[in-house]
RODO-2510 file (C-alpha; in nm, 4 decimals, decimal comma):
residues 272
     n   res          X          Y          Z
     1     x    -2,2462     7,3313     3,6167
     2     x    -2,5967     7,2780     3,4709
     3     x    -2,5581     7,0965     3,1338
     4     x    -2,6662     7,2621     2,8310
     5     x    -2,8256     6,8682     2,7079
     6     x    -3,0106     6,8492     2,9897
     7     x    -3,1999     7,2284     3,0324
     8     x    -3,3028     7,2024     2,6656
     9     x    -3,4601     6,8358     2,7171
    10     x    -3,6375     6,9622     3,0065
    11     x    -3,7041     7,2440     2,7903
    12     x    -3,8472     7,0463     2,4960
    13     x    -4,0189     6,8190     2,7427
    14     x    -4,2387     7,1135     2,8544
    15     x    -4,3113     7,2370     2,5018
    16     x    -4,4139     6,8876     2,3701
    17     x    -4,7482     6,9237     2,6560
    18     x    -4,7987     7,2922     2,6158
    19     x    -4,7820     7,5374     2,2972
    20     x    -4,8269     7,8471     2,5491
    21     x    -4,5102     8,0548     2,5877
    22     x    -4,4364     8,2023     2,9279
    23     x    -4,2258     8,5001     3,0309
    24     x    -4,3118     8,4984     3,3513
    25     x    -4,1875     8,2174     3,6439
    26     x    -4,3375     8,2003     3,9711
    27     x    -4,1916     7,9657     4,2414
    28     x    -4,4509     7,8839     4,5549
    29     x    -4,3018     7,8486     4,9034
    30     x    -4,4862     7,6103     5,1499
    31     x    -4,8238     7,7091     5,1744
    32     x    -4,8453     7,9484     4,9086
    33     x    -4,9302     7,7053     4,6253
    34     x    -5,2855     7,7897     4,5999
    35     x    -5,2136     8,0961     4,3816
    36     x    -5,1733     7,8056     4,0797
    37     x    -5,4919     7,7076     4,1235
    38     x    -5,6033     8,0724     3,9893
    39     x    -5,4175     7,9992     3,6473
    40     x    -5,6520     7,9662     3,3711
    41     x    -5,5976     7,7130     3,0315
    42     x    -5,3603     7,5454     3,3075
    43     x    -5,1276     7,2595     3,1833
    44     x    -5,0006     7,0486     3,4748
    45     x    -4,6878     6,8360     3,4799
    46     x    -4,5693     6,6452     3,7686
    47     x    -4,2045     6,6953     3,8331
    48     x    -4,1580     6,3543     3,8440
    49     x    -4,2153     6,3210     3,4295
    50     x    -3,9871     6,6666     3,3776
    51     x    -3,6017     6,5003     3,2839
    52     x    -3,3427     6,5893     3,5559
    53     x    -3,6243     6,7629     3,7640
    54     x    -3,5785     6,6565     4,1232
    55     x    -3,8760     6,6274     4,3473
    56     x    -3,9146     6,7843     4,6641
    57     x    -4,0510     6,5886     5,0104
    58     x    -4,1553     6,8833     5,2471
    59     x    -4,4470     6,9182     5,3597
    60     x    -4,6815     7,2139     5,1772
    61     x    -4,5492     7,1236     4,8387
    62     x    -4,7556     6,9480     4,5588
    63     x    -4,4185     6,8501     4,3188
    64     x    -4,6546     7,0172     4,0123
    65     x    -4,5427     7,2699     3,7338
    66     x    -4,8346     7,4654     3,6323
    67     x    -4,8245     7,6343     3,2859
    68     x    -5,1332     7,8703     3,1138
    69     x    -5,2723     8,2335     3,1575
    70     x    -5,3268     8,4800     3,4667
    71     x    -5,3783     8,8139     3,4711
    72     x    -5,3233     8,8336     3,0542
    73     x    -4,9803     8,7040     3,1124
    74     x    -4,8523     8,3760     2,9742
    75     x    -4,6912     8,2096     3,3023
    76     x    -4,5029     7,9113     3,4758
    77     x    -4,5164     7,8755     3,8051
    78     x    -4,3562     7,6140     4,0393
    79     x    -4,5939     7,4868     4,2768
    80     x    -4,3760     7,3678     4,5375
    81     x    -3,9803     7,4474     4,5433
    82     x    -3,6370     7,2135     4,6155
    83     x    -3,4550     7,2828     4,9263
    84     x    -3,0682     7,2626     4,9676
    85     x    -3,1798     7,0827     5,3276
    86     x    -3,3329     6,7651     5,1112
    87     x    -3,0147     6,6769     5,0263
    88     x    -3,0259     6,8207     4,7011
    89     x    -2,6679     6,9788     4,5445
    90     x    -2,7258     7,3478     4,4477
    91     x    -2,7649     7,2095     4,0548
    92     x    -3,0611     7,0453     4,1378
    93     x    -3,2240     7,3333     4,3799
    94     x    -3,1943     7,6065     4,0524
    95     x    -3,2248     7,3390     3,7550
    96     x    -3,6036     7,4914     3,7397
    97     x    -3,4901     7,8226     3,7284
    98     x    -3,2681     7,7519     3,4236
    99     x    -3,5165     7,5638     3,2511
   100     x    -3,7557     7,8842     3,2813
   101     x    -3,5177     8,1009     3,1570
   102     x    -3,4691     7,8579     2,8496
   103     x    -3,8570     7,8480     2,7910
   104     x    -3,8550     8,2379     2,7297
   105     x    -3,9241     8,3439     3,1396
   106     x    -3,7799     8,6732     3,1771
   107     x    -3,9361     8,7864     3,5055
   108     x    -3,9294     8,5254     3,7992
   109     x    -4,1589     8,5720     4,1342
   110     x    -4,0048     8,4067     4,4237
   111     x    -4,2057     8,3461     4,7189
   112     x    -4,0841     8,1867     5,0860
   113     x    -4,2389     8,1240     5,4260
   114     x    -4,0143     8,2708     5,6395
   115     x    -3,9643     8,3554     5,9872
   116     x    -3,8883     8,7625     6,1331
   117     x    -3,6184     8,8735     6,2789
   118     x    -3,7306     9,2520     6,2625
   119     x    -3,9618     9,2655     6,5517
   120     x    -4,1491     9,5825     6,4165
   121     x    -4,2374     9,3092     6,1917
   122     x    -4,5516     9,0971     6,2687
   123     x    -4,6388     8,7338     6,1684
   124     x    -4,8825     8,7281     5,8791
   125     x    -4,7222     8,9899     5,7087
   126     x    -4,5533     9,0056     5,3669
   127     x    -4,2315     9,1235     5,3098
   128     x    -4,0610     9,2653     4,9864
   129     x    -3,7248     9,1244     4,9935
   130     x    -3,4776     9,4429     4,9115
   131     x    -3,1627     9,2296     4,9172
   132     x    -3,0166     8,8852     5,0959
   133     x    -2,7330     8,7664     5,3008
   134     x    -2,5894     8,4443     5,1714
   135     x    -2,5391     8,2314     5,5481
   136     x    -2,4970     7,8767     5,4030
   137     x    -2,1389     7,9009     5,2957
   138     x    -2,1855     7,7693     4,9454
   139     x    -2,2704     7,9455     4,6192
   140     x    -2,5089     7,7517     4,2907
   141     x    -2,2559     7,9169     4,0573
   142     x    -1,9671     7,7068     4,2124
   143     x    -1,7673     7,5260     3,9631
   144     x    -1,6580     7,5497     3,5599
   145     x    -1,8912     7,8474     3,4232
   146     x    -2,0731     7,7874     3,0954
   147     x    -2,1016     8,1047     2,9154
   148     x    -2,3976     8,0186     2,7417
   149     x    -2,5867     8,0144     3,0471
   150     x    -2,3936     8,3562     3,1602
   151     x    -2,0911     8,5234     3,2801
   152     x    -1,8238     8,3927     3,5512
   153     x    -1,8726     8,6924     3,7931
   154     x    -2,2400     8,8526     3,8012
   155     x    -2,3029     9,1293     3,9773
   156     x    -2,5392     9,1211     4,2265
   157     x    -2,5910     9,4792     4,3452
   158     x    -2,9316     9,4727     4,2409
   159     x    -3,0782     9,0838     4,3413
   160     x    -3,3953     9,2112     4,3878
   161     x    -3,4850     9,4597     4,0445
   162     x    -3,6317     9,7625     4,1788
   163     x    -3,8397     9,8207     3,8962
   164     x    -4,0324     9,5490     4,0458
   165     x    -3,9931     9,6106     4,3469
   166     x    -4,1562     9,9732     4,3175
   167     x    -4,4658     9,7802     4,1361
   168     x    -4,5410     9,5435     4,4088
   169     x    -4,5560     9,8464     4,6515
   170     x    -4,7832    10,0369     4,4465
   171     x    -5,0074     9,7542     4,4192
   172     x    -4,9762     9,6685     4,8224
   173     x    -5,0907    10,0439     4,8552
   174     x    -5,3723    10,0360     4,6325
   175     x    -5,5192     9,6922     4,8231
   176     x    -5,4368     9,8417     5,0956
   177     x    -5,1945     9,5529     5,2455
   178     x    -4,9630     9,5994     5,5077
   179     x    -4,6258     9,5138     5,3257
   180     x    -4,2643     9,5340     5,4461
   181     x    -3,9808     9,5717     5,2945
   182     x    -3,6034     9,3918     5,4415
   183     x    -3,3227     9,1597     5,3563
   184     x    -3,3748     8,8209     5,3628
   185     x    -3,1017     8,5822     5,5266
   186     x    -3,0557     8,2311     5,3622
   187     x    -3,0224     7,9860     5,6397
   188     x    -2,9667     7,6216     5,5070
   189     x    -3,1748     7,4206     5,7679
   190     x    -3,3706     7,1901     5,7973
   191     x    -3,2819     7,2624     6,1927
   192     x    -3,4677     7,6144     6,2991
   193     x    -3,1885     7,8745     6,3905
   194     x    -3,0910     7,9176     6,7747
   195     x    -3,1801     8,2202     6,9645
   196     x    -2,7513     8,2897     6,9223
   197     x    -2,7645     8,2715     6,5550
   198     x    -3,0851     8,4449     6,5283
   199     x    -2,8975     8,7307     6,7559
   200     x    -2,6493     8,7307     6,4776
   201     x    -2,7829     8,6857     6,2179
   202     x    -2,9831     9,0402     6,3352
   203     x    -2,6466     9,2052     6,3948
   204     x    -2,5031     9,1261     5,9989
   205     x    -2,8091     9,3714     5,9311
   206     x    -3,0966     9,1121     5,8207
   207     x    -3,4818     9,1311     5,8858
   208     x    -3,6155     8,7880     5,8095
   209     x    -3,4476     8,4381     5,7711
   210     x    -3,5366     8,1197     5,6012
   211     x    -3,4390     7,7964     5,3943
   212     x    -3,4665     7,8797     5,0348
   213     x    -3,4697     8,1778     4,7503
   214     x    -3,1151     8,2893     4,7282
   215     x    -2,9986     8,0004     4,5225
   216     x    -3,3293     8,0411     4,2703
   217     x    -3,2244     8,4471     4,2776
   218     x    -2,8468     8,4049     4,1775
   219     x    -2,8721     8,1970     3,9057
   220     x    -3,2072     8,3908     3,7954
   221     x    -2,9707     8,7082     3,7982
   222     x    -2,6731     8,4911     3,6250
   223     x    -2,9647     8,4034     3,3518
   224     x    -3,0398     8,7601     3,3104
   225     x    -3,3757     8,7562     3,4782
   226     x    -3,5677     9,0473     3,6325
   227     x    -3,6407     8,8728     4,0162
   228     x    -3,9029     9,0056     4,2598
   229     x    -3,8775     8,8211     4,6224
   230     x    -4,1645     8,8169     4,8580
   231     x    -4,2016     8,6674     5,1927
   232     x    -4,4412     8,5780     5,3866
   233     x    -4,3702     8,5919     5,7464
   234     x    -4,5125     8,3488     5,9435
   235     x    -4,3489     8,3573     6,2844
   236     x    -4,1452     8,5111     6,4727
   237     x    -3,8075     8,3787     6,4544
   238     x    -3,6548     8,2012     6,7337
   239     x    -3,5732     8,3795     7,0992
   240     x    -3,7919     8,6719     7,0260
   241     x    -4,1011     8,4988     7,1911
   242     x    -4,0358     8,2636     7,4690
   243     x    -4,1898     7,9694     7,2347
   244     x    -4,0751     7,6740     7,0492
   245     x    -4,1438     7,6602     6,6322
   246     x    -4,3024     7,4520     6,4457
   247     x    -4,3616     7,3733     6,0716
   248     x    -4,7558     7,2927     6,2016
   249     x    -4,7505     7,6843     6,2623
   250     x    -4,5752     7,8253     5,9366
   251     x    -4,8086     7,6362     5,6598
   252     x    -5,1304     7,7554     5,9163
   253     x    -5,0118     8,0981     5,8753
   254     x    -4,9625     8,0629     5,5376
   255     x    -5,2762     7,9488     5,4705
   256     x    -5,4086     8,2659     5,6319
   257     x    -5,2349     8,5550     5,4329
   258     x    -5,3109     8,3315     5,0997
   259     x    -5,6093     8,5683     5,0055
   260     x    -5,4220     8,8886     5,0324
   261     x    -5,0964     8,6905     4,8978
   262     x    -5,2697     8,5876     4,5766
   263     x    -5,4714     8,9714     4,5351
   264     x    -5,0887     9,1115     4,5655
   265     x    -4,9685     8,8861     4,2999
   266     x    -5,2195     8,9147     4,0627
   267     x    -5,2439     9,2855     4,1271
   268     x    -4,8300     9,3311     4,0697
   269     x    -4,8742     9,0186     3,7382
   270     x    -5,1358     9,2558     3,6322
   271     x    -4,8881     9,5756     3,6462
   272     x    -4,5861     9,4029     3,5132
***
């Protein structure tokens, strides 16, 4: 259970550097970081100085919470996320998201590098995440529930708020971006999936996998949050092409769809 103490002293850390007040959280997957860089009257902390923040060792992440203004809204965004694979308990992985919900956050972005398992899906391509699949056997909300923080048994009917959801298509029409829409399978990692699992993992009704996001969305949706998921897919998940994967590969792709990644996200900030 995330300690009251500790969220507000991460919490009053944050205010004692910055007087702006966000309501929107963004939290970059690897590669995608660059969309910080866009936010104006930025304040930049280092996890490392952030009290019971945990700091994150793969590659594509710069470990920096950005705070100031982008497309007239007040924002935080995570530039770089923890991964259950580091080694990090569950606490740690969604500590950010709780501390963003105690700054005044009531909307939370979550982007992911992922790889596709739908193969009318291409790599390059974004994807709208409509719901997930929980794979990894374990759950952030394990344990004694503090009501403060909210109730024992959320529903999660709705992960992905379709309010949102119906925004970020509207935009992806408008710039004329190719986006998909699909459930998004949680798969701990840090190993890739084998082609078996990836055959599975197809059957239980999923369209792209990867190693993060469903811990940050439950406990955004135990917080009361409004979450929008987006993916970016940069490969084709394993056994669909008769090639091995590499991270080299997903931050390259990455890289590529950053343009039209950061247009969509301004576009859909903009809307909000």
């Amino acid at each position: 259970m995330h300690q009251t103490a500790h969220i507000q002293e991460a919490r009053d850390y944050i205010l004692s550097r910055t007087s702006s007040k966000p309501t929107v959280g963004m939290i970059l997957g690897s590669g995608l970081g660059a969309l910080a860089d866009e936010i104006q009257n930025a304040t930049v902390i280092p996890y490392s100085e952030i009290p019971y923040f945990a700091k994150s060792e793969a590659v594509g992440h710069a470990n920096e919470l950005v705070i100031g203004e982008l497309m007239g809204k007040t924002v935080v965004a995570m530039k770089g996320r923890l991964h259950y694979y580091e080694g990090f308990t569950l606490e740690e992985v969604t500590f950010p998201v709780r501390m963003m919900k105690a700054l005044g956050v009531e909307q939370l972005i979550i982007t992911n590098a992922c790889g596709a398992i739908n193969t009318s899906f291409e790599p390059g391509q974004l994807m709208i995440i409509t719901d997930h699949i929980n794979l990894v056997g374990n759950n952030p909300l394990m344990g004694p529930n503090n009501p403060e923080l909210g109730t024992r048994f959320p529903d999660l009917s709705q992960v992905y708020n379709p309010e949102l959801r119906s925004i970020a298509l509207r935009v992806a029409d408008e710039q004329k971006v190719s986006l998909q829409q699909g459930v998004y399978a949680w798969w701990s990692g840090p190993a890739y999936e084998t082609p078996a699992e990836i055959r599975m993992i197809r059957t239980m009704g999923a369209d792209a996998v990867g190693m993060s996001t469903v811990p940050e969305a439950i406990i955004a949706v135990h917080g009361g949050m409004k979450v929008l998921g987006i993916s970016c897919l940069t490969n084709m998940a394993c056994g669909i092409l008769d090639q091995p994967l590499n991270h080299e590969e997903v931050i390259e792709v990455a890289a590529k769809v950053k343009t039209t990644f950061t247009g969509l996200v301004k576009g859909i900030l903009q809307e909000m």
